[in-house]
VMD Tcl script that draws the C-alpha trace (Angstrom):
set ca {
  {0.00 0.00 0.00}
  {1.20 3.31 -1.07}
  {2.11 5.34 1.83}
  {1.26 9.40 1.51}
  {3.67 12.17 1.10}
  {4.71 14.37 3.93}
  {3.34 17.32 2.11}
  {0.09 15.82 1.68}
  {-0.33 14.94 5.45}
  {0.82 18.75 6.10}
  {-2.09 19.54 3.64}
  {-4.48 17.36 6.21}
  {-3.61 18.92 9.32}
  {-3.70 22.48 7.98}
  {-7.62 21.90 6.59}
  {-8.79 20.19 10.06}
  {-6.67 22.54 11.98}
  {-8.43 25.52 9.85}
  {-11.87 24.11 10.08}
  {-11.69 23.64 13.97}
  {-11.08 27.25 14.62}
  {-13.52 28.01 12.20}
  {-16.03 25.89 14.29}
  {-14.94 27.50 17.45}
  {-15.21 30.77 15.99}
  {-19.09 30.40 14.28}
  {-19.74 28.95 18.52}
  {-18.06 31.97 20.41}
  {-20.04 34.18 17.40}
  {-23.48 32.26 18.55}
  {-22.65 32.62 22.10}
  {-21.70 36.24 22.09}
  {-25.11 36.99 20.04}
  {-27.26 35.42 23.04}
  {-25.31 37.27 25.13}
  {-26.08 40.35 23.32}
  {-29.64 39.78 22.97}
  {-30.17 38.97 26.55}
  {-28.47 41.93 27.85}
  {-30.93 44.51 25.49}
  {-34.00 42.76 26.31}
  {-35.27 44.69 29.53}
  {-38.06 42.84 31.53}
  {-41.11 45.07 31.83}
  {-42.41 43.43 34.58}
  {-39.22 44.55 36.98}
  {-39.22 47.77 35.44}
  {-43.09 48.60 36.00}
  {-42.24 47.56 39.85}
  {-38.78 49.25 40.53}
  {-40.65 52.64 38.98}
  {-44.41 52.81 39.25}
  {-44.34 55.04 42.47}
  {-42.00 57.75 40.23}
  {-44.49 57.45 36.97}
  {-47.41 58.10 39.19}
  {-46.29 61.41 40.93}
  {-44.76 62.35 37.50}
  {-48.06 61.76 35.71}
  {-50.09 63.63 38.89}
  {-52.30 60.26 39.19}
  {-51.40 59.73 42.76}
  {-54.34 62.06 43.11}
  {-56.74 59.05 42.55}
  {-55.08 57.90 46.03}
  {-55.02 54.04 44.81}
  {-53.05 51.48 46.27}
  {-50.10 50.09 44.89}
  {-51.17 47.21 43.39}
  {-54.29 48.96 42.23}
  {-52.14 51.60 40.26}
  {-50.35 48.52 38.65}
  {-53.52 46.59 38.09}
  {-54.77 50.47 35.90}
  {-51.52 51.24 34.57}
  {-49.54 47.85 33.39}
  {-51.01 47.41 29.89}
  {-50.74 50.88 29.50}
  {-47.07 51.48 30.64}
  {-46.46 49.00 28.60}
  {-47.71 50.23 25.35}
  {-45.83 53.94 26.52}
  {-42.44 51.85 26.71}
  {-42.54 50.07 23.07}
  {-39.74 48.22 22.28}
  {-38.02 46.46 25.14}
  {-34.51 45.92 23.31}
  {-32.88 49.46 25.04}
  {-33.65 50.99 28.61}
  {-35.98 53.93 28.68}
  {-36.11 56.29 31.47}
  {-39.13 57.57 33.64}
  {-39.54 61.08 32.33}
  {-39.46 59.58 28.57}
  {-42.17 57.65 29.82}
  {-44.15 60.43 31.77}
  {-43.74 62.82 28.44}
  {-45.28 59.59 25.79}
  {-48.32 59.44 28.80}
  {-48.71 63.41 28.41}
  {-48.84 63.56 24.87}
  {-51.19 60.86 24.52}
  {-52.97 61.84 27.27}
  {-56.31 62.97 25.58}
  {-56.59 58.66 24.95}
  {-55.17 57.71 27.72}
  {-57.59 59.19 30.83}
  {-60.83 57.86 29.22}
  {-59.51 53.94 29.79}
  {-58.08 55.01 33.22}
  {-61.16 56.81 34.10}
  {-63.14 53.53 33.41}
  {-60.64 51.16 34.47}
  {-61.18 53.24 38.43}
  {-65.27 53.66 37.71}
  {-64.68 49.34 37.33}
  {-62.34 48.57 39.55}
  {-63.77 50.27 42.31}
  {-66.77 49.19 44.37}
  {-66.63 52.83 46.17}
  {-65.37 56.49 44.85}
  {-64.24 59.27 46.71}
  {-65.08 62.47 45.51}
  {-62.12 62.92 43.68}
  {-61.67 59.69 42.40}
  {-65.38 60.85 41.38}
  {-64.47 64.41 39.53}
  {-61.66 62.41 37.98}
  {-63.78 59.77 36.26}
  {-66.76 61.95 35.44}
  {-64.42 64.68 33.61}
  {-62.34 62.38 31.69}
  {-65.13 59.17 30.98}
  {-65.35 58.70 27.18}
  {-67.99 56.08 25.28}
  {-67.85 53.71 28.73}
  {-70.16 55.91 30.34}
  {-72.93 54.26 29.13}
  {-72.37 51.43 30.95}
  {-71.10 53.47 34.33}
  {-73.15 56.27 34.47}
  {-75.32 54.45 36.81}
  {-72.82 53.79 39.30}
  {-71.84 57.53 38.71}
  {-74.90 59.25 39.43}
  {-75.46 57.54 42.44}
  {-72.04 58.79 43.52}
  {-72.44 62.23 42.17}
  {-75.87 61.86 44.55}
  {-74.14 61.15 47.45}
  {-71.86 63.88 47.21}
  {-74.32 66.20 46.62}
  {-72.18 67.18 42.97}
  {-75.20 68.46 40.75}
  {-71.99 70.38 38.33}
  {-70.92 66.62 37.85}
  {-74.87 65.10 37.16}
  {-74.68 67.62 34.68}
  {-71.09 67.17 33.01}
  {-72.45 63.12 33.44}
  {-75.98 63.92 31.41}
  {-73.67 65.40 28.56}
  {-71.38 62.68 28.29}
  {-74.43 60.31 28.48}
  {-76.28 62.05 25.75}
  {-73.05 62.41 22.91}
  {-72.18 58.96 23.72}
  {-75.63 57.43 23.09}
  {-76.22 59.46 20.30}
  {-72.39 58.01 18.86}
  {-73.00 54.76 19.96}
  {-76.67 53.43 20.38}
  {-79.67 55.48 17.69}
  {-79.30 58.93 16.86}
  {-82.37 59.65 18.52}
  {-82.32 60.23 21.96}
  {-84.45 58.60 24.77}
  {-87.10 60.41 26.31}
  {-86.07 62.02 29.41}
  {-86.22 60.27 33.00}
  {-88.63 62.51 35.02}
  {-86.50 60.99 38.22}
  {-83.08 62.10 37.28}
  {-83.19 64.07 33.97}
  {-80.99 61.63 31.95}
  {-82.22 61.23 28.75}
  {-82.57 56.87 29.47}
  {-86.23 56.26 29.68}
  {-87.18 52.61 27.85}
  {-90.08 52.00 25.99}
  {-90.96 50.06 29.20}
  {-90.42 53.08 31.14}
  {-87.50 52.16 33.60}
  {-84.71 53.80 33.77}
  {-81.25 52.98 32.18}
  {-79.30 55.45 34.84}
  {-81.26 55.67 38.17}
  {-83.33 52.62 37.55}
  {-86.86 54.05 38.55}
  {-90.02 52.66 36.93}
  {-92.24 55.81 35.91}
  {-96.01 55.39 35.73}
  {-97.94 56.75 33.27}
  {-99.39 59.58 35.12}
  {-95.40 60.98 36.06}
  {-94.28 60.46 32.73}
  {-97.00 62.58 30.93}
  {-97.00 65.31 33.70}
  {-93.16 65.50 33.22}
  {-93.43 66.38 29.74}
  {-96.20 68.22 29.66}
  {-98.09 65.75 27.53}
  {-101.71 67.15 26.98}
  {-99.93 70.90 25.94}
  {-97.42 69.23 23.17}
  {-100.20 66.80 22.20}
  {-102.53 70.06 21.54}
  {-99.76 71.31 19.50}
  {-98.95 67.85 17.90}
  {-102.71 67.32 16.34}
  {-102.61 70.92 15.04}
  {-100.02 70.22 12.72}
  {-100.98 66.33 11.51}
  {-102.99 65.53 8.83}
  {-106.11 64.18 8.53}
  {-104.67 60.88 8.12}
  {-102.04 61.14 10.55}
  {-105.26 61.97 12.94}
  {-107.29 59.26 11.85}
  {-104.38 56.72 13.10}
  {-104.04 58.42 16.70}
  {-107.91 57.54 16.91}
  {-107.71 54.17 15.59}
  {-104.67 53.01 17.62}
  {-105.20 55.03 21.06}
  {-101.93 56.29 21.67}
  {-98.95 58.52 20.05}
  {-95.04 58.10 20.05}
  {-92.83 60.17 22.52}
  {-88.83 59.96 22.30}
  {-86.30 62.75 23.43}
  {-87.44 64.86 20.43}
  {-90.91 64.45 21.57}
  {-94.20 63.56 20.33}
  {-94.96 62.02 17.03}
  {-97.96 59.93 15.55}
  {-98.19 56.17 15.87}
  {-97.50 55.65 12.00}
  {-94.70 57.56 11.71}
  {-91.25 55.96 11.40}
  {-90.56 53.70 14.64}
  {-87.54 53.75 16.55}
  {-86.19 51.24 18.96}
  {-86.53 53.94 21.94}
  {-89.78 55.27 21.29}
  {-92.16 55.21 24.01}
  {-96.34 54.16 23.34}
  {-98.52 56.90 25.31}
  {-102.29 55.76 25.61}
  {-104.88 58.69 25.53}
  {-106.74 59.22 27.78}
  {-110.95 59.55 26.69}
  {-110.45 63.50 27.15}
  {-107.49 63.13 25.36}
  {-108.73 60.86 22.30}
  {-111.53 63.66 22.56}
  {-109.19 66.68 21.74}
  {-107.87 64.64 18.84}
  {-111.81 63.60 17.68}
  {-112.47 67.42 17.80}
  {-109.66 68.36 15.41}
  {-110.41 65.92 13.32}
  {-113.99 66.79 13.11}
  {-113.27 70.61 12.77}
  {-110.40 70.23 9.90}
  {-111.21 66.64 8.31}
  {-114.89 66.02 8.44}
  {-116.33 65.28 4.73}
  {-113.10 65.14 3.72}
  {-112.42 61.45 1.26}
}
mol new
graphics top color blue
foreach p $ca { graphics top sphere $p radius 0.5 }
foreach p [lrange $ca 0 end-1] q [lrange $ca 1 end] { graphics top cylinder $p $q radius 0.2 }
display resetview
């Protein structure tokens, strides 16, 4: 058997020589890369702890007078959508200035996250969520008013009615409700309860509170004949937040069904028979 040159076994040990410190080098490059990725990657969860108490006197929430944990439990999510990316530190006034800016977005969610959260407000936990609730408040404004009661706060009922009213309008029919004769919201049901103080109105409160017999006078002197022939044949008229309207006009899911009375069926029979008797 032919035995190999010297050259050619210096050859060998050159290539596995060169290709072992090419393997160690491609491993120390891998290891140094973990290393490097590791060290960026900054763990929210640490950072939220070691700095909440500085973000919330920064931001002027420590107002709200939560607990610790409760400030984490409103803030985390949102802290962590402030921070972004997680590969380089970012410092607590870079933080507070991202909550400022944004700040016009950020308040409504904190303002509901409290109204939530919390089983009882103080006043200026009240103030707080009342000014800055957005959309949510149809869903709080219950729980608000009652609060607002409490506390006597008739400026924040009425901030609260506002908020109540542009958010329905935005979010449920762009007709309002009628209005509550209880607590003024404009949340009265076709049933008549309540959506925001949760009274049932009789029939009796709810006409007296809107005047029913004047704006039905003035109702019937506008209709026509056949608009007044279908109050007499069905009994009762329509009455939403814009007010009265005949029963065969254009329904909407908020409309409430008033029933005449007999003298009030007769004021309708009169204007009928003064305007649309003889008339095909």
């Amino acid at each position: 058997m032919p035995r190999k040159s010297s050259s050619s076994k210096s050859r060998s040990r050159r290539r596995k020589k060169e290709e072992s410190k090419s393997a160690a080098k491609e491993k120390t490059s891998r290891k140094t890369t973990r290393r490097t990725r590791k060290k960026r990657e900054i763990n929210l969860e640490a950072w939220i702890e070691r700095h909440i108490d500085e973000f919330i006197s920064s931001t002027g929430l420590d107002l709200l007078n939560l607990s610790r944990e409760q400030y984490i439990d409103v803030l985390k999510d949102i802290i962590i959508q402030l921070y972004g990316s997680t590969s380089s530190y970012t410092k607590v006034d870079v933080l507070v200035r991202r909550f400022q800016r944004y700040s016009d977005r950020i308040y409504p969610v904190i303002a509901a996250r409290i109204a939530s959260l919390l089983d009882k407000l103080s006043e200026d936990q009240l103030e707080f969520v009342i000014l800055n609730i957005g959309d949510e408040v149809l869903s709080l404004a219950s729980k608000l008013y009652e609060h607002a009661k409490k506390y006597k706060r008739d400026d924040l009922i009425s901030i609260l009615k506002t908020k109540w009213s542009n958010a329905w309008i935005k979010r449920r029919t762009e007709i309002l409700p009628a209005e509550c004769p209880t607590c003024g919201f404009n949340a009265l049901m076709p049933d008549l309860t309540c959506l925001v103080c949760n009274s049932v109105v009789s029939d009796k409160v709810f006409k007296e509170s809107i005047r029913f017999t004047d704006n039905l006078r003035e109702l019937i002197s506008i209709l026509s004949c056949d608009e007044l022939r279908e109050i007499m044949r069905r009994g009762y008229v329509l009455v939403n937040g814009l007010g009265l309207k005949p029963p065969n006009s254009e329904r909407s899911p908020i409309d409430v069904e008033v029933y005449l009375t007999s003298k009030e069926m007769e004021l309708v029979k009169n204007t009928y028979k003064d305007r649309c008797e003889g008339i095909m």
